[in-house]
KOLGUZA-377047 format. One record per residue: x, y, z of N, C-alpha, C, O in turn; residue in one letter. Coordinates in steps of 0.2 Angstrom, whole numbers, plus 5000, padded with zeros to 4 digits. Layout:
N
XYZXYZXYZXYZA
...
//
This chain:
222
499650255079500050265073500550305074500750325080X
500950325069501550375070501350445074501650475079X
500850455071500750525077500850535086500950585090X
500850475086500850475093501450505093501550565095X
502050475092502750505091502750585092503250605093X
502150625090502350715089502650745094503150775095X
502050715099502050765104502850765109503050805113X
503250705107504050705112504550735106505150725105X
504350765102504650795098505050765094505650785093X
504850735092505450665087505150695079504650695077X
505650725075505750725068506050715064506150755059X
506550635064507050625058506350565056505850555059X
506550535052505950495048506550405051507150405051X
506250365053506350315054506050245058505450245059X
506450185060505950145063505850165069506250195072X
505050155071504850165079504450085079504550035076X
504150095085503850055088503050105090503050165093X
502650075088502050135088501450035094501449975092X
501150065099500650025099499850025098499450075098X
499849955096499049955093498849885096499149835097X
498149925098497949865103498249845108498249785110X
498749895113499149875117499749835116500149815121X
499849815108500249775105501049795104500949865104X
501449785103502049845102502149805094502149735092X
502149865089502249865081502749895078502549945076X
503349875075503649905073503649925066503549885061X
503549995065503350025058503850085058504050115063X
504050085050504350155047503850205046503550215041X
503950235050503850335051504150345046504650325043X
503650415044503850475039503650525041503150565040X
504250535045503950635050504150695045504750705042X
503750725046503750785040503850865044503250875045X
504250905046504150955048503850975054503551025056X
503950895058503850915064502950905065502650895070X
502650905059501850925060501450845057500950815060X
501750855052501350765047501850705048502450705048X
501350655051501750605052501450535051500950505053X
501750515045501350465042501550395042502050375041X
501050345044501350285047501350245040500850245037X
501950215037502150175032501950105031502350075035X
501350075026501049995026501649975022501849915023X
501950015017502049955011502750015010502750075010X
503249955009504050015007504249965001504149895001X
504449984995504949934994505650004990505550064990X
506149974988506749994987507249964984507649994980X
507349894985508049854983507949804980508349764977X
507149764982507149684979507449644985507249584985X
507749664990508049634996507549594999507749565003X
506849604998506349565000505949544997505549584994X
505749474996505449434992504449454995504249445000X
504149474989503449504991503049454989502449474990X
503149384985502849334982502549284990502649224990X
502249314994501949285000501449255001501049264996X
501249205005500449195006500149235010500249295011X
499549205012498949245013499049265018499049325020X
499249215022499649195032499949265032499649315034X
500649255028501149325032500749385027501149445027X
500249395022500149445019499749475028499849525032X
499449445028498949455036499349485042499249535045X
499949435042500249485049500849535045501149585047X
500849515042501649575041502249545039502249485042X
502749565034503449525033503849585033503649645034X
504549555032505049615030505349655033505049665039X
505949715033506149735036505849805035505649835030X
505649845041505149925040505949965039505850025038X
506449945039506949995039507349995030507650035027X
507049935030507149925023506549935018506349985017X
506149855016505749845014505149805016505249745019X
504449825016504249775019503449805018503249855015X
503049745022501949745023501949755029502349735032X
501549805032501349815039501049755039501349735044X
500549705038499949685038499349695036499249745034X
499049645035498249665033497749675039497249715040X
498049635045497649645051497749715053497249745055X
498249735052498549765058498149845053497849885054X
498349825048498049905041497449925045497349975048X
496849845046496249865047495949865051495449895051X
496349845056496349865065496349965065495950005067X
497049965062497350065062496550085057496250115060X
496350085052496150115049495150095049494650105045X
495250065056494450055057494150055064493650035066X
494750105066494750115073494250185075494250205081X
493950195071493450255071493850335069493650385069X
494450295068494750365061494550365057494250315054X
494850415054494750445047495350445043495650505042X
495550375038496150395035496450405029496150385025X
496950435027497050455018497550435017498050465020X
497850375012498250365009498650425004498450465000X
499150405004499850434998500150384997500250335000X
500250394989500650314986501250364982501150414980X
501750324984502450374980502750314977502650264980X
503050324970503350294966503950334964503950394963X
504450314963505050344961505250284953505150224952X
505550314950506150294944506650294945506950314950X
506950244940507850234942508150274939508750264937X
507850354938508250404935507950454939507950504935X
507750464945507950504951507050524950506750544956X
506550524943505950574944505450524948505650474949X
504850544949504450524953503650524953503450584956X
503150494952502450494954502150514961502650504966X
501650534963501050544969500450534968500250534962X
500050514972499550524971499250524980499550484985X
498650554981498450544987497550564986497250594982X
497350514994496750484993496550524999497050535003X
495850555001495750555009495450515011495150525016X
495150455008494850395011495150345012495650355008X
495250305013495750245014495450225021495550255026X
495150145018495250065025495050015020494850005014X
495449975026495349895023494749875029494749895034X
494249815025493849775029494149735030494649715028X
493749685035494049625040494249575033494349565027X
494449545041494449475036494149435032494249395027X
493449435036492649415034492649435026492349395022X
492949505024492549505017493449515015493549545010X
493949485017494749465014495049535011495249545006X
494949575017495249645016495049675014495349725015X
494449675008494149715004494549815007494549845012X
494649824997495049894999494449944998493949934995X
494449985002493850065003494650104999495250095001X
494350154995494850194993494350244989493950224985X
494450304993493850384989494250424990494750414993X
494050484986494050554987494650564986495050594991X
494950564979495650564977495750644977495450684974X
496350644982496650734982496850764978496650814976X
497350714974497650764968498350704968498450654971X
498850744963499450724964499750734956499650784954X
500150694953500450704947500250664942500350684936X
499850594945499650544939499050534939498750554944X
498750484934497950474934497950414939498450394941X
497250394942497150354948497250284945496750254946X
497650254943497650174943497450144948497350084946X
497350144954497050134957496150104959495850054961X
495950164956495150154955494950084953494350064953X
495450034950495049994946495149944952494749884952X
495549954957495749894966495049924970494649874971X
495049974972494450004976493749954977493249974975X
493749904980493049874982493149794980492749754981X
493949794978494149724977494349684984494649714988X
494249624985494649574990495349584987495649604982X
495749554996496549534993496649504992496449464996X
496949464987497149394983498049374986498449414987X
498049304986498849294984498849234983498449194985X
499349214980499549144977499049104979498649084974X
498849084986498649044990498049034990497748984991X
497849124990497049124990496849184985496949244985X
496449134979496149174974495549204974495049174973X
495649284977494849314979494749374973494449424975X
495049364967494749404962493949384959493649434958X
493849334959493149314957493249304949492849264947X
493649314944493649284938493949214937493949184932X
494349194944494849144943495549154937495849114933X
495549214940496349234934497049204937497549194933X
497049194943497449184947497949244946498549224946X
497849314947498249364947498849354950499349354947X
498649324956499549314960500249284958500749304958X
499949214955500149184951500549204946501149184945X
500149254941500449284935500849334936501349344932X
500749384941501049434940501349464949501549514950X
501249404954501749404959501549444964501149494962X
501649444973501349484978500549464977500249444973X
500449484985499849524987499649584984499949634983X
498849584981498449634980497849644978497649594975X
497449704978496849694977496549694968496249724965X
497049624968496649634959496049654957495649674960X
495949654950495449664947495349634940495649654936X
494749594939494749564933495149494930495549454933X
494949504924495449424921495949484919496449444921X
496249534918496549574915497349584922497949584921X
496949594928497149584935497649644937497549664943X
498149684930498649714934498549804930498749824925X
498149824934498249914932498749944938499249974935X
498749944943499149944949499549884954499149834956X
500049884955500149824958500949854962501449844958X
501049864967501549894969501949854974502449884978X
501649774975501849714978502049654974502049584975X
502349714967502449644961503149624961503449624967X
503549594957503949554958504549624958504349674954X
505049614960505549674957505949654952506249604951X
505949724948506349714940506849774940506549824939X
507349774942507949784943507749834934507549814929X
507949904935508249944928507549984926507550044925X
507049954926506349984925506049964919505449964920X
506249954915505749914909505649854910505949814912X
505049844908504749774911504049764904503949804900X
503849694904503349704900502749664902502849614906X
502149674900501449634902501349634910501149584914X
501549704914501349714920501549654925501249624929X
502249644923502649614929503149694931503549734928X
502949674939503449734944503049784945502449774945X
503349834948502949864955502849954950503250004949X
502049924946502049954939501250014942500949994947X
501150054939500550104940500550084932501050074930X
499950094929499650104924499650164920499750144914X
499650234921499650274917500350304917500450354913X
500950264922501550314920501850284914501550234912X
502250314910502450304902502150244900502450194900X
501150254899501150214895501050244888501050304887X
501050204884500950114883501350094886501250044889X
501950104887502450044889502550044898502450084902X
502749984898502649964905503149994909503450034906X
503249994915503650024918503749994924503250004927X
504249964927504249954934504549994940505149984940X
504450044945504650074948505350054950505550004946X
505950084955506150084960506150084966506450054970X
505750124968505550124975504850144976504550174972X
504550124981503750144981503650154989504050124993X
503050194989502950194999502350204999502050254996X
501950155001501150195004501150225011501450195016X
500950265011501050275018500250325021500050365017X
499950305028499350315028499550395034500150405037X
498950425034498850455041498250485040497950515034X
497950485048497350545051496950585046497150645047X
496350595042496250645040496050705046495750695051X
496250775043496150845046495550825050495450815056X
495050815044494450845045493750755047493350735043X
493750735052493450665053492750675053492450695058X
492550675046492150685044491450635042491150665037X
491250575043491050525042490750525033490250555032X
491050495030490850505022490750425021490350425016X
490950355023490950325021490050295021489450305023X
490550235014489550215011489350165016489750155021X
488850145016488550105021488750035019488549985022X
//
C-alpha cells in the first residue's frame, strides 16, 4: 500500500505506483506529515467518470487515480486480507467548501466467493452518524449482478457499485450517479444519510481512503 512510499521520503499527496502481489498498481496517495499514508479505493470530484459499471470492472478497477476512480474489488481484498489490519476514512465535501468524516479501525472485503462481502467495525469517531452500519455484512451488487438478496435491484435505481442493503437500498451510497449543485431527491448521488437530513444531499467530492491500523490486533469475527 501507500506506506511503502514513507521510508524514501515522499510527502506531497499524489499518483504512485505501490505493488501488490508483485503487480505494479497505480493508486492516489494521501501522504500526511510525512507519517500517515493512506492508500485511496474510491475518489470522486467532477462526474468526469462514469461509476454506473459492471461487476467486471467494479472487480479490477476503472477510472482515473489522479482524478476520479475504483481501486478494485480484488485488489481492496488482496490489500486488506493480507494479514493486516485495516481502517477505513470516508471524506465527503459540499459544494459550499464544508465537510463530513468519519472513520472505522476495521475495514476488509471478502473474496469473491462470498461477492465482496464488506467487514466494517469499530467506528473511531468523526462529525456524522454511521450510515454506513446498514452496508457492513452486505455483498456487492451492480447493474449486472443483484446480490442484495430482496431483488430491489439497487443498481438499477440508484446507480454504481455497492454494498446495498434492503428493498429500501440507499442509506449510503458514495458510487452514485453525480448530481452536479447538491440537491438531489429519493437517494440519487453520492449521498450519506444523516447529512441535512430529511432532505437529501448529494456530495461533491468524496474519498475513501484505507490504511494500517497502529495497533494489529486480531478482533475480527469468526
Amino acid at each position: 500500500d501507500c506506506e511503502e512510499l514513507l521510508p524514501y521520503g515522499l510527502t506531497q499527496s499524489g499518483v504512485y505506483t505501490i505493488y501488490i502481489d508483485n503487480r505494479p498498481v497505480r493508486v492516489f496517495c494521501r501522504l500526511e506529515n510525512g507519517v500517515d499514508a493512506w492508500t485511496v479505493i474510491q475518489r470522486r470530484q467532477d462526474g468526469s467518470v462514469n461509476f454506473n459499471r459492471s461487476w467486471a470492472e467494479y472487480k479490477t478497477g476503472f477510472g482515473d487515480p489522479g482524478v476520479e476512480y475504483w481501486l478494485g474489488n480484488e485488489i481492496i481484498h488482496q490489500l486488506t486480507s493480507s494479514g493486516d489490519f485495516y481502517k477505513l476514512y470516508v471524506y465527503m465535501e459540499d459544494w459550499e467548501g464544508g465537510y463530513i468524516h468519519i472513520q472505522f479501525d476495521e475495514f476488509y472485503l471478502e473474496s469473491s466467493a462470498t461477492k465482496y462481502k464488506l467487514r466494517l467495525n469499530l467506528l473511531r469517531g468523526g462529525n456524522t452518524r454511521n450510515a454506513m452500519y446498514f452496508n457492513t455484512g452486505q455483498a456487492f451488487t451492480t447493474y449486472d449482478q443483484d446480490n442484495g438478496g430482496f431483488g430491489a435491484d439497487c443498481a438499477k435505481r440508484y446507480g454504481g457499485g455497492w454494498w446495498f442493503y434492503g428493498p429500501a437500498c440507499v442509506y449510503a451510497n458514495l458510487n452514485g450517479n453525480y448530481v452536479p449543485g447538491g440537491q438531489t431527491q429519493d437517494g440519487i448521488g453520492l449521498v450519506w444519510l444523516y447529512w441535512r437530513s430529511p432532505v437529501w444531499y448529494s456530495a461533491k467530492v468524496t474519498e475513501m481512503r484505507i490504511m494500517k491500523r497502529d495497533e494489529n490486533i486480531p478482533i475480527r469475527q469468526p
